[in-house]
mmCIF file of the C-alpha atoms, coordinates in Angstrom:
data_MODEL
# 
_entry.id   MODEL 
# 
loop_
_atom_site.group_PDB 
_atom_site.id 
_atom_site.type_symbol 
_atom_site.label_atom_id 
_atom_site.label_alt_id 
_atom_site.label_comp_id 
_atom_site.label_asym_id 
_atom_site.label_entity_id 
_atom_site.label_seq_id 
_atom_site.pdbx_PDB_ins_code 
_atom_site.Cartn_x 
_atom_site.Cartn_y 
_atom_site.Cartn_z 
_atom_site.occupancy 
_atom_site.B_iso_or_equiv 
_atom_site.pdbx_formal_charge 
_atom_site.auth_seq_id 
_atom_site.auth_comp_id 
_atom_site.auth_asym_id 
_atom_site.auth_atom_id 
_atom_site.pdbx_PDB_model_num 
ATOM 1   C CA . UNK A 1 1   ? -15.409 29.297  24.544 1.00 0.00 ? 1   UNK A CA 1 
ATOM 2   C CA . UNK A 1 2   ? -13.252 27.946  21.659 1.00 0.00 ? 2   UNK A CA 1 
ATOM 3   C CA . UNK A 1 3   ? -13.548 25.803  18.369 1.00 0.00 ? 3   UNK A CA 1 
ATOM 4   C CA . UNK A 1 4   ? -12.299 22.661  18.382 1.00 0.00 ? 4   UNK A CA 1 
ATOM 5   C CA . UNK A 1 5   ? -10.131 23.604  15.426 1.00 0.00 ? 5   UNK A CA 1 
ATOM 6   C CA . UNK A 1 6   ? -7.860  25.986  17.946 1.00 0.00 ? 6   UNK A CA 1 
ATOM 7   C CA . UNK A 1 7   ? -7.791  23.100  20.574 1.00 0.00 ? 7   UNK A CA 1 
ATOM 8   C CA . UNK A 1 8   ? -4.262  22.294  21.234 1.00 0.00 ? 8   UNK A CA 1 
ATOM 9   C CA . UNK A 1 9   ? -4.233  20.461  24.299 1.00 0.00 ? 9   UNK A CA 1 
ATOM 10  C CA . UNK A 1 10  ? -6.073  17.971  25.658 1.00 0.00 ? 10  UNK A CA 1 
ATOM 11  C CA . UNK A 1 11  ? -5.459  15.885  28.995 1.00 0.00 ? 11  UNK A CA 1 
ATOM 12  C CA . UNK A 1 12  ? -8.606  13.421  29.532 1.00 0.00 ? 12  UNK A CA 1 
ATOM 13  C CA . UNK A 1 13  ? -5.859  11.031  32.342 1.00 0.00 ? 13  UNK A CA 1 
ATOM 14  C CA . UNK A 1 14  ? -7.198  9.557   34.972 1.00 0.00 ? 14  UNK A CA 1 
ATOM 15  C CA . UNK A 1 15  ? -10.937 9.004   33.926 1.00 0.00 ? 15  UNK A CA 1 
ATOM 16  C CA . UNK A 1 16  ? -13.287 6.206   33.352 1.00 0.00 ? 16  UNK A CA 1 
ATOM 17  C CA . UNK A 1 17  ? -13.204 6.227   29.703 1.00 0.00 ? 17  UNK A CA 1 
ATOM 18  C CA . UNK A 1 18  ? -14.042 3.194   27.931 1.00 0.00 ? 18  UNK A CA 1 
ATOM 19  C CA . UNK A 1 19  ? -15.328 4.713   24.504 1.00 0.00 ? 19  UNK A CA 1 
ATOM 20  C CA . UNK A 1 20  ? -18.382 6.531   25.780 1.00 0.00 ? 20  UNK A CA 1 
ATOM 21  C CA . UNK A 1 21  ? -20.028 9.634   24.728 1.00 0.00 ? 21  UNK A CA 1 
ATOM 22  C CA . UNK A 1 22  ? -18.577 12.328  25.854 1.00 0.00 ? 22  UNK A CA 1 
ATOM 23  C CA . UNK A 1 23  ? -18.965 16.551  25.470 1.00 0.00 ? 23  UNK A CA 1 
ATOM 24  C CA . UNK A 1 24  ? -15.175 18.784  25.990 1.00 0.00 ? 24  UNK A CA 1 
ATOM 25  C CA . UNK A 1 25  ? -16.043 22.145  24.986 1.00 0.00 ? 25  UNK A CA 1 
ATOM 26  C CA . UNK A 1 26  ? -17.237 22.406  21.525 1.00 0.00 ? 26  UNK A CA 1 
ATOM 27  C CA . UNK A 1 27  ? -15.553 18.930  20.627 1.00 0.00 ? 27  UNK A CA 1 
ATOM 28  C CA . UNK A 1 28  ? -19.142 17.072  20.019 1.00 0.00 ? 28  UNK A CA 1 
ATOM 29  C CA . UNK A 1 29  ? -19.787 13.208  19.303 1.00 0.00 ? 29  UNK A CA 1 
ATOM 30  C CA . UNK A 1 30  ? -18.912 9.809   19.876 1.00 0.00 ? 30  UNK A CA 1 
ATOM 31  C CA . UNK A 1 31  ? -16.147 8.978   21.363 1.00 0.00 ? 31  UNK A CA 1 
ATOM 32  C CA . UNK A 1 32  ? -13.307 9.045   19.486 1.00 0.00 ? 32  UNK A CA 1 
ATOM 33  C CA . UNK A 1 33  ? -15.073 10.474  16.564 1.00 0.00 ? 33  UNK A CA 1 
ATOM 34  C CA . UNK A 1 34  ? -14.250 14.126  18.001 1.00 0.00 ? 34  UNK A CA 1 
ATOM 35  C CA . UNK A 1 35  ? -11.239 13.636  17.579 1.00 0.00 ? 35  UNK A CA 1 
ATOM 36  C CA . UNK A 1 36  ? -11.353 14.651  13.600 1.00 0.00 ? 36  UNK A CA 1 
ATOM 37  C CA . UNK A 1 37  ? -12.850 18.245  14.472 1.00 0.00 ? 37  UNK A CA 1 
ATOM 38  C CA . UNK A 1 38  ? -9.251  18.576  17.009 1.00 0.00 ? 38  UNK A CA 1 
ATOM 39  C CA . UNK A 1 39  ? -6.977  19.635  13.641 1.00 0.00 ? 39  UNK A CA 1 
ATOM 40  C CA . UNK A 1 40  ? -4.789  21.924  16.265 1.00 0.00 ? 40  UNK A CA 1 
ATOM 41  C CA . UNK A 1 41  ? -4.189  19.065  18.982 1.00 0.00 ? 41  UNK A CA 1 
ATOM 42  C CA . UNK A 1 42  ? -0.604  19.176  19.640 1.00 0.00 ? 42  UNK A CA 1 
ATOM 43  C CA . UNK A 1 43  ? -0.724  17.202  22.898 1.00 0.00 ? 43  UNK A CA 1 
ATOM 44  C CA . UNK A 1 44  ? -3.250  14.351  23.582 1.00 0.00 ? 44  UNK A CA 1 
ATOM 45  C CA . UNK A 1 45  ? -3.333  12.664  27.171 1.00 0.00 ? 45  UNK A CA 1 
ATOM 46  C CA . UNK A 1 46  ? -5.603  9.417   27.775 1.00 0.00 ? 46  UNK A CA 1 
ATOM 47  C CA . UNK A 1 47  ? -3.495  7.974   30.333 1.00 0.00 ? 47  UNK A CA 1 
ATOM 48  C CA . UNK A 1 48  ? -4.977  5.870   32.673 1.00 0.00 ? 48  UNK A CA 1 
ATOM 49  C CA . UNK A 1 49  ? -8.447  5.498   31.432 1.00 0.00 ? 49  UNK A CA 1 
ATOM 50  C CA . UNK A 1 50  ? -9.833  2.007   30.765 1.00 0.00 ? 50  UNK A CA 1 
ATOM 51  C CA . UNK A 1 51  ? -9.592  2.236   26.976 1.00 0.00 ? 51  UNK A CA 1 
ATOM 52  C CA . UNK A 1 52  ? -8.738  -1.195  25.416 1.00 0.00 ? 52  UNK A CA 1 
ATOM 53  C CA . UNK A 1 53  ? -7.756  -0.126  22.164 1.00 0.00 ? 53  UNK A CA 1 
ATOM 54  C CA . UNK A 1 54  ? -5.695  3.007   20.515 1.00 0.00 ? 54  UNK A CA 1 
ATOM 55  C CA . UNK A 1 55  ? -8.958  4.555   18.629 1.00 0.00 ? 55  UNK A CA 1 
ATOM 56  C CA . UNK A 1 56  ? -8.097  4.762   14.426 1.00 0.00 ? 56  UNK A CA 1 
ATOM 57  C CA . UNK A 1 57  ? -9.178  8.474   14.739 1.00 0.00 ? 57  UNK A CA 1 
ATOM 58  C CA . UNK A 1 58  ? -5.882  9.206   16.905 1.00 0.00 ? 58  UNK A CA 1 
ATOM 59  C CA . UNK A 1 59  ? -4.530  9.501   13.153 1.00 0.00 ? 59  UNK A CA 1 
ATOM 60  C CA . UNK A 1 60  ? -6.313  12.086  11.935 1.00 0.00 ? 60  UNK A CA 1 
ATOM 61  C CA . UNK A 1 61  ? -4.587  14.226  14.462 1.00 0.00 ? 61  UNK A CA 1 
ATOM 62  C CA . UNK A 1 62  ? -1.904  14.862  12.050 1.00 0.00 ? 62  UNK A CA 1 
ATOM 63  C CA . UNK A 1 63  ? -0.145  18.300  14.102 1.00 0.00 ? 63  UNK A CA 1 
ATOM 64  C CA . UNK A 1 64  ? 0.284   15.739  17.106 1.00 0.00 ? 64  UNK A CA 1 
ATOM 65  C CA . UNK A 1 65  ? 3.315   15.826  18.923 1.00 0.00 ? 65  UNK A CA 1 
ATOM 66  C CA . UNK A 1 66  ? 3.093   14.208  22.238 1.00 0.00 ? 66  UNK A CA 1 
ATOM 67  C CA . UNK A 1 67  ? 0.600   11.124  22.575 1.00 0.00 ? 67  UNK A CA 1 
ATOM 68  C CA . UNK A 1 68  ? 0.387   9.232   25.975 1.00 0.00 ? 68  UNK A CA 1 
ATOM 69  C CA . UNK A 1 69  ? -1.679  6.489   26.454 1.00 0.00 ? 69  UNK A CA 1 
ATOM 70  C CA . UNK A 1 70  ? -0.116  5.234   29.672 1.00 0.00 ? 70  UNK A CA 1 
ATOM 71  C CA . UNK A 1 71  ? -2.333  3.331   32.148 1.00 0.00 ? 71  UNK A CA 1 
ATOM 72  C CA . UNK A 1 72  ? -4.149  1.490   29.844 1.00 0.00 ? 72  UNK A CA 1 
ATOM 73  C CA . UNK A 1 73  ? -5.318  -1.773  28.648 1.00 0.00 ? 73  UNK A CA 1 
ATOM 74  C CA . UNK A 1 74  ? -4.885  -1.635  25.616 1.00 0.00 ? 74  UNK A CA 1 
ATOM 75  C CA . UNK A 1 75  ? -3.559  -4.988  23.776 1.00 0.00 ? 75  UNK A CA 1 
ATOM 76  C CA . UNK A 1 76  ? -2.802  -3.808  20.454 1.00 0.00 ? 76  UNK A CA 1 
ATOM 77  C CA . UNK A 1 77  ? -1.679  -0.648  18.702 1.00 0.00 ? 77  UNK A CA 1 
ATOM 78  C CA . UNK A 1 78  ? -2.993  -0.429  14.923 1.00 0.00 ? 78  UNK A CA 1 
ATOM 79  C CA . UNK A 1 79  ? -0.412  -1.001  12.267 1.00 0.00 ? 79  UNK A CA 1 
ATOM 80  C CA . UNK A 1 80  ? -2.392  1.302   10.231 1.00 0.00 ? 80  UNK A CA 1 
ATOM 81  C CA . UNK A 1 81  ? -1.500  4.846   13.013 1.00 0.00 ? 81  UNK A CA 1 
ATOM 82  C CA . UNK A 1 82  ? 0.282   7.267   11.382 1.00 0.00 ? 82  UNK A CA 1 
ATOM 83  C CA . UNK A 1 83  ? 1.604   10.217  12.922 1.00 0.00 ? 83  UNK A CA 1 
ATOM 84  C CA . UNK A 1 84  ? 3.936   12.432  10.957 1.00 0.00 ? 84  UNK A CA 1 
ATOM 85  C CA . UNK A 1 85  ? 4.936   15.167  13.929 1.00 0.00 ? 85  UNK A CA 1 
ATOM 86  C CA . UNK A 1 86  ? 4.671   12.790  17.083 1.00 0.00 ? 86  UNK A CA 1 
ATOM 87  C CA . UNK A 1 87  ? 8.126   13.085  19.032 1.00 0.00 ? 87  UNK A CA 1 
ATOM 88  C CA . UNK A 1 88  ? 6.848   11.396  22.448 1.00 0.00 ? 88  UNK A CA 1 
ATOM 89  C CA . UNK A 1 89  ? 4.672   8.215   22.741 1.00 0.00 ? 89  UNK A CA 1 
ATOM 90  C CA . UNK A 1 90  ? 4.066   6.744   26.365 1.00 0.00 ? 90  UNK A CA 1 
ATOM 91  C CA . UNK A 1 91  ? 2.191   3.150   25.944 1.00 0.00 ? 91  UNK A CA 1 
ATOM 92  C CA . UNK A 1 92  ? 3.593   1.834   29.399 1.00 0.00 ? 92  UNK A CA 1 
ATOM 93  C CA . UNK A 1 93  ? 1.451   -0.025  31.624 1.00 0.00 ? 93  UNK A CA 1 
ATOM 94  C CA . UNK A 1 94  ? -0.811  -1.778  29.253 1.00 0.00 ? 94  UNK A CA 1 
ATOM 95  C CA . UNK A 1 95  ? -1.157  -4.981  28.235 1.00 0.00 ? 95  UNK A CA 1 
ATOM 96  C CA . UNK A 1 96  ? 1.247   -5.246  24.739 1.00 0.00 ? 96  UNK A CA 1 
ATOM 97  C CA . UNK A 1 97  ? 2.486   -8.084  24.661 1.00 0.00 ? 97  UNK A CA 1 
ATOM 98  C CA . UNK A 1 98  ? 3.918   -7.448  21.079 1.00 0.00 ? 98  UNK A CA 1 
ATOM 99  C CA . UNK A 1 99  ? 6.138   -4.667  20.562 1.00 0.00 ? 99  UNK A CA 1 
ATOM 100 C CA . UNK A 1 100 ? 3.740   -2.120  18.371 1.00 0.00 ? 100 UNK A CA 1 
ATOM 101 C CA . UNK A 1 101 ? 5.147   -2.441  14.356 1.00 0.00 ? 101 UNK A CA 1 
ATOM 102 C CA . UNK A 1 102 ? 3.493   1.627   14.629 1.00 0.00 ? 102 UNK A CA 1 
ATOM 103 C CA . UNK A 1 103 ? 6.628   3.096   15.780 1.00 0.00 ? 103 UNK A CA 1 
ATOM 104 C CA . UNK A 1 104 ? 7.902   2.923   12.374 1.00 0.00 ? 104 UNK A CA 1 
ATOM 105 C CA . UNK A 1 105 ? 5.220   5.112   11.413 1.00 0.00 ? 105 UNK A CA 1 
ATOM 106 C CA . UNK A 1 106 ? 6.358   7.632   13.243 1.00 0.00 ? 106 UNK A CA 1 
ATOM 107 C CA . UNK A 1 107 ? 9.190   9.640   11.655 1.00 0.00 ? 107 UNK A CA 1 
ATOM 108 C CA . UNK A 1 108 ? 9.471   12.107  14.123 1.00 0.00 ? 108 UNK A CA 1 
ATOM 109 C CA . UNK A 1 109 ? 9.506   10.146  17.635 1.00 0.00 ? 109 UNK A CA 1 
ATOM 110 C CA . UNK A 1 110 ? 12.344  10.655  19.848 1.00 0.00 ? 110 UNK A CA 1 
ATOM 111 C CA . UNK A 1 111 ? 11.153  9.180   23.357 1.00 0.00 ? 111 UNK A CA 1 
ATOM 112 C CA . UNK A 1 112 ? 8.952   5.839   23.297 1.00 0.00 ? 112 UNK A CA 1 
ATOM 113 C CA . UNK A 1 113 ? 7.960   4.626   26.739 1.00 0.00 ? 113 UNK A CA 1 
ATOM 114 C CA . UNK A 1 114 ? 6.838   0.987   26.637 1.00 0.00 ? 114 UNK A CA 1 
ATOM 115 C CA . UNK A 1 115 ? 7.909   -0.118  30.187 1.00 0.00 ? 115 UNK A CA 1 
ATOM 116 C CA . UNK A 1 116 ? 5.321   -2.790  32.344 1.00 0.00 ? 116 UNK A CA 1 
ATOM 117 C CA . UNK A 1 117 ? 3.740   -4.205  29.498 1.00 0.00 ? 117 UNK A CA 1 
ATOM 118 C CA . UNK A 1 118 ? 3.414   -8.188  28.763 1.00 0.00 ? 118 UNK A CA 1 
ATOM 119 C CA . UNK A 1 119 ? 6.354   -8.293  25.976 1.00 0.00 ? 119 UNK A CA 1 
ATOM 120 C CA . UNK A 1 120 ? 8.240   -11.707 26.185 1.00 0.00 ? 120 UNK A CA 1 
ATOM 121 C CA . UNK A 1 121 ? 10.292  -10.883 23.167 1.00 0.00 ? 121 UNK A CA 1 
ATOM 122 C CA . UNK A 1 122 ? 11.454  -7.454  21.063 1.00 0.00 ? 122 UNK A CA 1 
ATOM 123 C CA . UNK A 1 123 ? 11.725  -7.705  17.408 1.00 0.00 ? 123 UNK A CA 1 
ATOM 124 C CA . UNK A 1 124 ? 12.754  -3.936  15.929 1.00 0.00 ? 124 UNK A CA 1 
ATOM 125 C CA . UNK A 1 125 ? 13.285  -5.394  12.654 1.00 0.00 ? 125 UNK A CA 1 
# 
């Protein structure tokens, strides 16, 4: 097998995962914890899971270009996600009903899919 450190893709879609334990190779610990061992991750897929919440650890994947989160029901995106590299963000089919102040953390992003959420309103002020 590999490190976790040479990891560069990672598709967990289409899963049960709620922030449970889980084991991928040699990435180890609670989820999202394992996360901070992935320094390589260049593509990270947790589309249609049952996760309520974008974990603070998706941060510390700082070589992360394509993030998808699709599927969802996650609420809120944390103002405090930074992602230097990201270029394409899927957050459709959730349960935003705010348009996610994040994007402006990422410097990088050229496609943003936010389709079927809750919004009412966008603000990109």
């Amino acid at each position: 097998m590999f490190g976790a450190t040479s990891l560069t893709y990672l598709n967990m879609s289409r899963n049960l995962i709620v922030g449970a334990t889980f084991i991928i190779l040699t990435l180890k610990g609670e989820f999202p914890d394992a996360f901070d061992r992935a320094t390589s991750l260049t593509l990270l897929d947790m589309s249609d899971n049952k996760l309520t919440l974008v974990p603070l650890s998706t941060g510390s994947l700082k070589k992360l270009r394509n993030l998808n989160y699709k599927g969802n029901l996650i609420q809120l995106v944390p103002t405090s996600l930074y992602l230097d590299e990201v270029e394409d963000v899927d957050f459709s089919n959730n349960l935003l009903d705010t348009f996610p102040k994040t994007i402006s953390h990422f410097p990088q992003i050229r496609s943003l899919r936010v389709s079927c959420n809750r919004f009412s309103t966008v603000r990109l002020k």
